[in-house]
C-alpha positions, 0 to 999 in steps of 0.5 A, a space after each residue: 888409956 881409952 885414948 891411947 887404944 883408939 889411937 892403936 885400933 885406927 893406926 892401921 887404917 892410916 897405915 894403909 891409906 898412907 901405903 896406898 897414897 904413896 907408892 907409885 902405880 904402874 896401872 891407874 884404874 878409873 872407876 865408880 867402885 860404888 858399882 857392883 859390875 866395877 867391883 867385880 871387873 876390879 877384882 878380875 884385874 887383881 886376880 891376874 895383874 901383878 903391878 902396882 895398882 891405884 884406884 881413883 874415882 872419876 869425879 877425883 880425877 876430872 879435869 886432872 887426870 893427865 897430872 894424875 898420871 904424870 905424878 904417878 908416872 903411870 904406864 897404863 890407865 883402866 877406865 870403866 864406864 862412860 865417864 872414866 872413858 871420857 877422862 882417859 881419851 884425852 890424855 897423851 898418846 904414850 899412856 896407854 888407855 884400856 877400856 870396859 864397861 861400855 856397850 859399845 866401842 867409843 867413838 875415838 881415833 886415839 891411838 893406844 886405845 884398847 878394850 872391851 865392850 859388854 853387850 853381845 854380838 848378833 853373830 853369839 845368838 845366831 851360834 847358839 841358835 844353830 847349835 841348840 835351837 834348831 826350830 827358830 830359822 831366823 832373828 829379827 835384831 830390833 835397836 838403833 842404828 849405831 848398835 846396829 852398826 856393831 853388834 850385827 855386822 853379818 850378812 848370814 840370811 837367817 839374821 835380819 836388822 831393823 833399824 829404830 830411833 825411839 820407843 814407839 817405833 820400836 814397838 811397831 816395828 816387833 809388831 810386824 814380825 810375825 814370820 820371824 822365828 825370834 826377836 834379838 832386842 839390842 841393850 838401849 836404855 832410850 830405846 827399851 823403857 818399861 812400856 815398850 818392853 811391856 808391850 814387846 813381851 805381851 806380843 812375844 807371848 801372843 804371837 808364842 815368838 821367843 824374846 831374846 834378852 839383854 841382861 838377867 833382869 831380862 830373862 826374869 821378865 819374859 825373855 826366853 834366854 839372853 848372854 850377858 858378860 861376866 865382869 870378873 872375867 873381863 877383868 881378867 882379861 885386861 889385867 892379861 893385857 895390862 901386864 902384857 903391855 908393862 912387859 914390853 908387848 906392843 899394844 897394837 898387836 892386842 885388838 878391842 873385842 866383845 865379851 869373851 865368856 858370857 853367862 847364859 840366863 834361860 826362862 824355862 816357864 817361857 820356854 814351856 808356854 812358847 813349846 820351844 824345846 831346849 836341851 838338857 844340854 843347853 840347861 846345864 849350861 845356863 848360869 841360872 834358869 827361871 824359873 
């Protein structure tokens, strides 16, 4: 009897994967489903998809996507992250490929290729500085040259770049900006270790010359605001994508692009010891505020 009733309570559990092994899927999804960011991106292709969908990861798959996809007869693959990129670039132009979860565009001439990339353009801050911060005049943009070449693409004169190839000369070249109205730190993990950014904030704090952020963890440590993507809703906007592609929509009628909506984080203690003044306004916009 006891045996009997394990078999009923794990049945559905077998049933399921079962379900989920043997039906084709339209759109294949490579990704770490381990990670949060995934996670929700996921939930945000679910949301707005209505066609079959397999998950695999990208260790599954290494090597093998291409026979993945042709036994699935698969039309679109989704792949999140470096490594699900990485897979996805090789297989045959038909496949239609969308990316996420990368700071910048890959570097990649294979057609069919479309996404988004998290990490937030210059021209975002410059809009919202103009919009709500009418104190700071310009922003200093400090990352590497690739990132550089990406996210601040703009010839406004009140947006200057400077270019760094490692922590030191990051940290000496935000110690020559004294004149400068903010400091707008591009998303490099080789860039950004523990110590220069330590060394960034205790500057930003003496010169009382606002950080401009990364991330939330960003904000929380010193930097007066940032932008950061919703993963949810870049999710939704590729599942919008994916389902426009199995209708038949050319995918080169539809362009990789930055973040759509992004959350905006603000540091009020710093705001306060800085007398940067934000408006009631830009507070209720904010997502969160430290503290």
């Amino acid at each position: 009897m006891v045996l009997v009733r394990r078999v009923f309570l794990l049945t559905p559990v077998f049933v399921i994967l079962f379900a989920c092994l043997s039906y084709p899927a339209d759109v294949l999804i490579v990704a770490d489903t381990s990670l949060k960011p995934v996670m929700e991106t996921v939930s945000g292709i679910e949301k707005t998809l209505r066609a079959p969908v397999k998950i695999l990861s990208p260790s599954r798959v290494r090597n093998t996507l291409n026979a993945v996809v042709a036994d699935e007869e698969a039309r679109v693959v989704v792949a999140l992250g470096k490594e699900a990129v990485g897979e996805s670039l090789r297989l045959p132009p038909s496949v239609l490929v969308i990316y996420d979860l990368l700071l910048v565009p890959p570097a990649t001439s294979r057609p069919n290729t479309i996404g988004f990339y998290m990490a937030t353009p210059a021209s975002d801050y410059l809009s919202l500085v103009a919009n709500h911060l009418h104190d700071i005049d310009q922003i200093s943009v400090v990352g590497s040259r690739e990132l550089i070449g990406v996210l601040a693409r703009n010839d406004s004169p009140r947006l200057a770049t400077h270019s760094v190839r490692d922590p030191f000369e990051l940290v000496s070249t935000i110690k020559q900006l004294n004149g400068t109205g903010a400091i707008l730190l591009l998303p490099d993990v080789h860039l950004l270790s523990s110590a220069a950014m330590e060394q960034a904030y205790l500057f930003s704090f003496r010169k009382r010359i606002p950080i401009f952020g990364f991330s939330e963890k960003s904000v929380k440590d010193g930097a007066l605001l940032a932008l950061v993507v919703d993963p949810f809703q870049d999710g939704r906007l590729i599942g919008e994508y994916a389902r426009k592609a199995l209708n038949g929509v050319d995918p080169s009628r539809l362009a990789s692009s930055p973040p759509r909506k992004l959350d905006l984080f603000l540091n009020l203690d710093t705001a306060r010891k800085m007398g940067i003044r934000i408006p009631d306004e830009l507070v209720r916009r904010a997502r969160r505020t430290y503290p």
